[in-house]
C-alpha positions in Angstrom: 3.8 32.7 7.1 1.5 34.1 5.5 -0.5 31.5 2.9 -3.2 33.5 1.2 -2.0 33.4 -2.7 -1.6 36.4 -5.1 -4.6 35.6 -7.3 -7.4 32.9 -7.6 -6.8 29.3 -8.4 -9.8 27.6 -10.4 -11.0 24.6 -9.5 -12.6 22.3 -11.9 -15.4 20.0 -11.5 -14.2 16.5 -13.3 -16.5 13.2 -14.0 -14.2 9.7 -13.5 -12.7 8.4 -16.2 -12.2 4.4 -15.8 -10.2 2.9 -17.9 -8.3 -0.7 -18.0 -4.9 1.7 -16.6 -6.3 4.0 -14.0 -8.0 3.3 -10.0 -10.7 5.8 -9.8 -13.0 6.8 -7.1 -14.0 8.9 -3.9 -11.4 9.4 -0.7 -13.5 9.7 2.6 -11.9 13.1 4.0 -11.6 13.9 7.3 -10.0 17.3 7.2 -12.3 18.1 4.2 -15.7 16.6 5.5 -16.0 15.1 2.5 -15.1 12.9 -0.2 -11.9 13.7 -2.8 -12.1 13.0 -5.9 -9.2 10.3 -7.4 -8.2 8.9 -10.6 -5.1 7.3 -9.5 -3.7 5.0 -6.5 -1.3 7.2 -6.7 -3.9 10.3 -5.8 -5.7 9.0 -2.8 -1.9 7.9 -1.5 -1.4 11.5 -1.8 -4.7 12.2 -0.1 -4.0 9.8 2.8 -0.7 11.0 3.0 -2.2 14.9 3.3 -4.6 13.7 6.4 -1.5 12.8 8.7 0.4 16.1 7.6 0.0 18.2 10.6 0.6 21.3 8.9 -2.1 20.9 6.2 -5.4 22.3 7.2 -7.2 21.3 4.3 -6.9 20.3 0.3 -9.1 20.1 -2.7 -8.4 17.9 -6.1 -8.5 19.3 -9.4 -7.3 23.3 -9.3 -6.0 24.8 -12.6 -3.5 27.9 -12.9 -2.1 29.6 -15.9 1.0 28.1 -16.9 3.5 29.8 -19.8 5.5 27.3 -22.5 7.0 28.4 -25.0 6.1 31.8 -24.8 2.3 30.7 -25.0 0.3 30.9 -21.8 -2.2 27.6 -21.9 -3.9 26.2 -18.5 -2.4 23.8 -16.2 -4.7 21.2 -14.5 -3.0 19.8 -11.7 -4.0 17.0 -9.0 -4.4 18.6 -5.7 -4.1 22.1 -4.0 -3.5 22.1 -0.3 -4.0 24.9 2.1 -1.4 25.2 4.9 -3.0 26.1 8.6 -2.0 29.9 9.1 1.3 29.8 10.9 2.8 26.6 9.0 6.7 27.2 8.0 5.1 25.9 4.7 3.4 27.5 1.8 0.1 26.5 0.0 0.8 24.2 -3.0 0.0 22.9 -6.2 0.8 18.4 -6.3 0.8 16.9 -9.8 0.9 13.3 -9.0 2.3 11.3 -11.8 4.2 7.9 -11.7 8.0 8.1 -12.2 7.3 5.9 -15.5 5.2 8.3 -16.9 7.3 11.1 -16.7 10.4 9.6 -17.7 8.4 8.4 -21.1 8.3 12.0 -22.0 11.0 13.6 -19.5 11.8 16.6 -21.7 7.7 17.4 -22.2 7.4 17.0 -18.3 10.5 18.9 -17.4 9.2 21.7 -19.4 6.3 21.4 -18.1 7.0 21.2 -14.5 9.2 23.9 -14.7 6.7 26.7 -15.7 4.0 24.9 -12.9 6.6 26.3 -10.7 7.3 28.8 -11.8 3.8 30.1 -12.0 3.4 28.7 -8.4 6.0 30.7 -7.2 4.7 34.0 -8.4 1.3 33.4 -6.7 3.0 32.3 -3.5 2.4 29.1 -3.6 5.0 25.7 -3.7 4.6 23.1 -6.4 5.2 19.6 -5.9 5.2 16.5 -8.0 4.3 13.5 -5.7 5.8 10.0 -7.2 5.5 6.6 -6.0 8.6 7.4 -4.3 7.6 9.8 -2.3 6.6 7.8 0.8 7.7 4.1 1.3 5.0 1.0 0.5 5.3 0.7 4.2 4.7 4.2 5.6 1.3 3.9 3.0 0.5 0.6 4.1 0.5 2.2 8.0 -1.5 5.0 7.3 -3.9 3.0 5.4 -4.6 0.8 8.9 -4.8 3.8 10.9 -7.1 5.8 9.1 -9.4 3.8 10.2 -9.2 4.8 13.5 -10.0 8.1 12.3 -12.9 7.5 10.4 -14.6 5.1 12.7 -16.0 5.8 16.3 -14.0 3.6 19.2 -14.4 3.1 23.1 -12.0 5.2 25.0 -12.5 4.5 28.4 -8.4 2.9 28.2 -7.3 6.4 26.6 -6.0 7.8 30.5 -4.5 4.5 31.5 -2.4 4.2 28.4 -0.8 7.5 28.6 -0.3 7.4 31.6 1.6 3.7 31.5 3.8 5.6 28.8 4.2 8.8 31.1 7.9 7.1 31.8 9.0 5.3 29.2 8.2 3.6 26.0 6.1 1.0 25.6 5.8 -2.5 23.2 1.9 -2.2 22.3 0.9 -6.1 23.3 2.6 -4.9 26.7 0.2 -2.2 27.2 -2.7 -3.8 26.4 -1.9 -7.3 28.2 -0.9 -4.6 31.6 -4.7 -3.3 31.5 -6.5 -5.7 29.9 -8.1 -8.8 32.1 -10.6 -10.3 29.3 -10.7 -11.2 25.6 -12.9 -8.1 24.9 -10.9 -5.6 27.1 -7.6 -6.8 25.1 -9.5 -5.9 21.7 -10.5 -2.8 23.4 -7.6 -1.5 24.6 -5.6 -2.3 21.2 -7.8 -0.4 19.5 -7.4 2.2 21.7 -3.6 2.7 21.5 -4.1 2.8 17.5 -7.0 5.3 17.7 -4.4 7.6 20.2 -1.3 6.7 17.3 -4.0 7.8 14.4 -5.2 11.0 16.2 -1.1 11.8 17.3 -1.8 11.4 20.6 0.7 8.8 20.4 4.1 7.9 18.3 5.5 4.7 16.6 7.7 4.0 13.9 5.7 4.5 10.6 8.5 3.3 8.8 8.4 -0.4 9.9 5.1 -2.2 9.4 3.0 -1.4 13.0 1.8 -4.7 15.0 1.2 -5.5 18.0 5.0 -5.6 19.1 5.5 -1.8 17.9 7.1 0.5 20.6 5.0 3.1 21.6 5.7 6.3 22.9 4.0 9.5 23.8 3.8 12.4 21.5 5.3 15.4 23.8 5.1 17.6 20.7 8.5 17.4 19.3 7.4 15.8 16.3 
């Protein structure tokens, strides 16, 4: 698919606001070599989210496009825009991020709103998205959050071959793997964080869904998913 959009999205530089409501600060990127911008929890979930989501090659916070309310076009700052890798089955999009309690203070406003963000979207080839607190499970957030470490910290791999290849056959229960090539303390440590750096990276799967320990199956990633 083809993800280039019709016209130019601008993206504006914004200082941090803090206030007694609102969690703001910087999200080390991977995929951006860099840090994001947030002013919201609910932003660098987004951003986490975004650095697991195989089909995103990139993303950038802050882009505004022309929106049209009432008749009156006015600009439209949204929360994140992210580029799709060429070849995706999914188009670039515009995220405003907004907490369901928000919106529904003001649903008509936000409806509206929302509406003509898509709208305008659309017409440059582009999706637009609101991401809510219910987007992704406190769980799912809670495992990403542990394994994103593994992706922004170096790790020993000298384990990586041996615990593939024990899951060549059939899944695995994570203290099983690391207990089968482990002999010491230190090689146990090693070797755990090994199977979470492969699980991070996709090398590996497990069940984001339920809360990962050491007793999570693991399996290997043949590409299916």
């Amino acid at each position: 698919m083809d993800n280039t959009p019709q016209e130019p999205i601008n993206f504006i530089q914004r200082k941090l606001q803090k206030n007694y409501r609102s969690i703001t600060g910087h999200f080390p990127s991977v995929k951006n070599n860099k840090s994001i911008a947030f002013e919201s929890k609910l932003e660098s979930e987004l951003f986490l989210s975004l650095e697991f989501d195989n089909d995103v090659e990139s993303y950038l916070e802050q882009p505004q496009i022309t929106i049209t309310v009432d008749g009156k076009e006015k600009p439209y700052h949204a929360d994140c825009f992210i580029k799709m890798l060429d070849g995706s089955n999914n188009r670039n999009t515009i995220v405003e991020a907004k907490y369901t309690t928000e919106v529904n203070k003001d649903k008509e406003y936000y409806d509206k709103k929302f509406k003509a963000a898509n709208i305008t979207a659309n017409d440059m080839n582009m999706d637009f998205l609101i991401y809510t607190e219910l987007s992704h499970s406190k769980t799912y957030i809670f495992n990403l959050n542990f394994l994103y470490r593994y992706k922004t910290q170096p790790r020993e791999n000298k384990f990586d071959d041996q615990i593939k290849h024990l899951l060549s056959t059939a899944p695995i229960a994570a203290i099983d793997i690391a207990k089968s090539i482990s002999t010491t303390p230190n090689e146990y440590m090693i070797a755990s964080n090994a199977i979470w750096g492969l699980v991070a990276h996709g090398e590996l799967l497990t069940d984001l869904e339920k809360e990962i320990n050491m007793n999570s199956i693991i399996e290997i990633n043949n590409g299916s998913n």
